[in-house]
Structure formats: C-alpha cells, structure tokens
Kinemage of the C-alpha trace (Angstrom):
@kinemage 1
@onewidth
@group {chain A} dominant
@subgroup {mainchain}
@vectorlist {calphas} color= white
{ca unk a 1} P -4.950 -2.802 61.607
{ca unk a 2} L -6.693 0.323 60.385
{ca unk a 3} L -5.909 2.387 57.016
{ca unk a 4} L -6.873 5.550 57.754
{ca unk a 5} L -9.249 7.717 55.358
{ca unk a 6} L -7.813 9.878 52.923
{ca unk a 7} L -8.453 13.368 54.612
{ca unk a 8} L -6.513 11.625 58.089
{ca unk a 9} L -3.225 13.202 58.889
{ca unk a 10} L 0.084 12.014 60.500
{ca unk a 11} L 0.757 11.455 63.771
{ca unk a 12} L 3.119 14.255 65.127
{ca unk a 13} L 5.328 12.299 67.733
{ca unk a 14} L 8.498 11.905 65.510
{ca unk a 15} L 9.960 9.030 65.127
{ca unk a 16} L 13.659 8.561 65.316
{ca unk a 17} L 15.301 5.226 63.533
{ca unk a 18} L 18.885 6.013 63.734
{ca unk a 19} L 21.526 6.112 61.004
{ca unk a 20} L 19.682 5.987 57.186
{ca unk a 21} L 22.480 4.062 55.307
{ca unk a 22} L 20.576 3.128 52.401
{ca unk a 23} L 22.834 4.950 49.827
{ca unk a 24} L 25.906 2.820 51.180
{ca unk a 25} L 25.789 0.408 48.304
{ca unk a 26} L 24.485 1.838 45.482
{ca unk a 27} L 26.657 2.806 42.924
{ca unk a 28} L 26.163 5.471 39.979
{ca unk a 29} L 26.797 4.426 36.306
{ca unk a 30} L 28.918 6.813 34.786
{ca unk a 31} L 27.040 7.004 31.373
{ca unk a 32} L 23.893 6.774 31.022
{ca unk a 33} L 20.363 8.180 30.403
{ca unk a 34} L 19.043 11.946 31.492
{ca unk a 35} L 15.721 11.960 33.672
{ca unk a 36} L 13.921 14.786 33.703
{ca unk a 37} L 11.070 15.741 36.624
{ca unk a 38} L 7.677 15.149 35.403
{ca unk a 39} L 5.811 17.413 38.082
{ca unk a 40} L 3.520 14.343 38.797
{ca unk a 41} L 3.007 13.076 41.980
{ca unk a 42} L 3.553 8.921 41.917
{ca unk a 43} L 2.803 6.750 44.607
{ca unk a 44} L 3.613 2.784 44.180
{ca unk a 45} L 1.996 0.431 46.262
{ca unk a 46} L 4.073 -2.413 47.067
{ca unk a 47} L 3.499 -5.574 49.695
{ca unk a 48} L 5.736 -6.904 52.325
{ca unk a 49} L 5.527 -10.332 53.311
{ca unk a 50} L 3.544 -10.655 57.066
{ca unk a 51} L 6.553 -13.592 57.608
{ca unk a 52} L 9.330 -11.431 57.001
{ca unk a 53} L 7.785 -8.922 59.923
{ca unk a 54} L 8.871 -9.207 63.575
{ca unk a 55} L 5.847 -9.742 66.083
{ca unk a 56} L 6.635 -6.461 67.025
{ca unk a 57} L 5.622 -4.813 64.316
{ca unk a 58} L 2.281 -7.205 63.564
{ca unk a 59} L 1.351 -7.023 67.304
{ca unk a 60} L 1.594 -2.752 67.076
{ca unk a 61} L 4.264 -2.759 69.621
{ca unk a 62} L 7.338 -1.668 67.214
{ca unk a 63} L 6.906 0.191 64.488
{ca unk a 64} L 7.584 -0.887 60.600
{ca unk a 65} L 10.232 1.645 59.355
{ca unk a 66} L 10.980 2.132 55.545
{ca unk a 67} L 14.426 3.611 54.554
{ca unk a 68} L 15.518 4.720 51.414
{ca unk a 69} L 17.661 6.503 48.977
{ca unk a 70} L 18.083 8.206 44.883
{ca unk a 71} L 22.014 8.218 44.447
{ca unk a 72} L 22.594 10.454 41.067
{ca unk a 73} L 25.211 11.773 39.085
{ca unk a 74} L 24.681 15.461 38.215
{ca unk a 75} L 27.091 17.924 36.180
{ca unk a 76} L 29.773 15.398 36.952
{ca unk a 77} L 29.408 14.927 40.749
{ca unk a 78} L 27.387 12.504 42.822
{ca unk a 79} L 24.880 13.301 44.838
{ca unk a 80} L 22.100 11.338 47.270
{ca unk a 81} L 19.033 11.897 48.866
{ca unk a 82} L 17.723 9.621 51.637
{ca unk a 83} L 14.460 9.313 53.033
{ca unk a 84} L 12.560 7.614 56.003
{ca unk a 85} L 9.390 6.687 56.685
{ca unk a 86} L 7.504 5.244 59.149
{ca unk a 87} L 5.015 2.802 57.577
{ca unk a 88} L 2.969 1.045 60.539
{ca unk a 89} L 2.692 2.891 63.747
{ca unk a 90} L 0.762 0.737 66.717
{ca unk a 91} L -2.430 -0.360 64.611
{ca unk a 92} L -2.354 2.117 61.844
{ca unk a 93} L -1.128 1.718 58.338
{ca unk a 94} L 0.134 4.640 56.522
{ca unk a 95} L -1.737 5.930 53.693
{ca unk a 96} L -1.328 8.600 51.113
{ca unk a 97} L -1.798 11.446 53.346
{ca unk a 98} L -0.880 10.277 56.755
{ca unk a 99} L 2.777 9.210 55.701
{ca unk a 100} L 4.920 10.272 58.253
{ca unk a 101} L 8.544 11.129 58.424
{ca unk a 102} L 10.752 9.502 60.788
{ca unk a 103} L 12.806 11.997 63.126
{ca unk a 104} L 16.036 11.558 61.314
{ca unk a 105} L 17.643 9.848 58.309
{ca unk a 106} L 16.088 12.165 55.230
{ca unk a 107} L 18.928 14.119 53.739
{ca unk a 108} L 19.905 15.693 51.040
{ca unk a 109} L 23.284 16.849 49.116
C-alpha cells in the first residue's frame, strides 16, 4: 500500500456505498453541555485491525469504506449529520488531503 504525499489529491471516480445509517442508534441526551466551534481543523488518526479487514480490502480489490455521523440537539430539536468516506481505494491509503467522499451517504439536517 502507498500513502500518498501531502500535496496528492483524491481520486475523482465517486464512490457509492449505499444507505449511511450510522445515526440509527445514537441517541441525544437531553441536558447536557454546550460545544462551541473552535475554527480548528482536527484530524485523529486511528488504526483498524488488518484481521478485522476482508481480503478484499487488503488485496486492493474492494475498497475500505468509513461511515459516520454527529447527532445533536439544537434550540430544542435534533438534528444529524452523516458522512462517508472512502479510506483505502485499490493500493492507496487516504491521507490528509486525498480523503475522498463516497458518492452518497453525507447529509445534513
């Protein structure tokens, strides 16, 4: 696999993974703390086990998809934004700057 260089940009051939239904169990408190936008821009690196990945995906021949979702409560209502990504495409790792979208399954209300 190849990480790609920090001035490499995202492939362009969407990709489409179907129905995002991260938000589906998360529930909202309803008291709580108030978080406020910091303007910052936060990236987390996390790992994923290799055995928890299908050949598919190590081999380059599916692609690693990452779905997710901020459920909030906001002037009394609930709202949710989902996003998707697609993390591993054929031999290349995403990075910073060549994250790319998948296709469908970001939304906002």
């Amino acid at each position: 696999m190849t990480v790609p260089d920090s001035s490499a940009t995202s492939p362009t051939t969407p990709i489409f993974a179907g129905e995002n239904r991260a938000c589906d169990e998360i529930t909202v408190p309803t008291t709580g703390g108030v978080v406020f936008n910091d303007n910052k821009d936060h990236w987390y690196v996390s790992h994923i086990n290799g055995g928890n990945l299908t050949a598919g995906v190590l081999s380059g021949d599916s692609y690693l998809i990452l779905q997710g979702c901020i459920k909030y409560r906001t002037l009394g209502e609930i709202h949710k934004s989902g996003v998707c990504f697609v993390a591993k495409r054929g031999d290349q790792i995403s990075s910073r700057k060549s994250t790319s979208l998948c296709g469908d399954g970001n939304f906002a209300d």
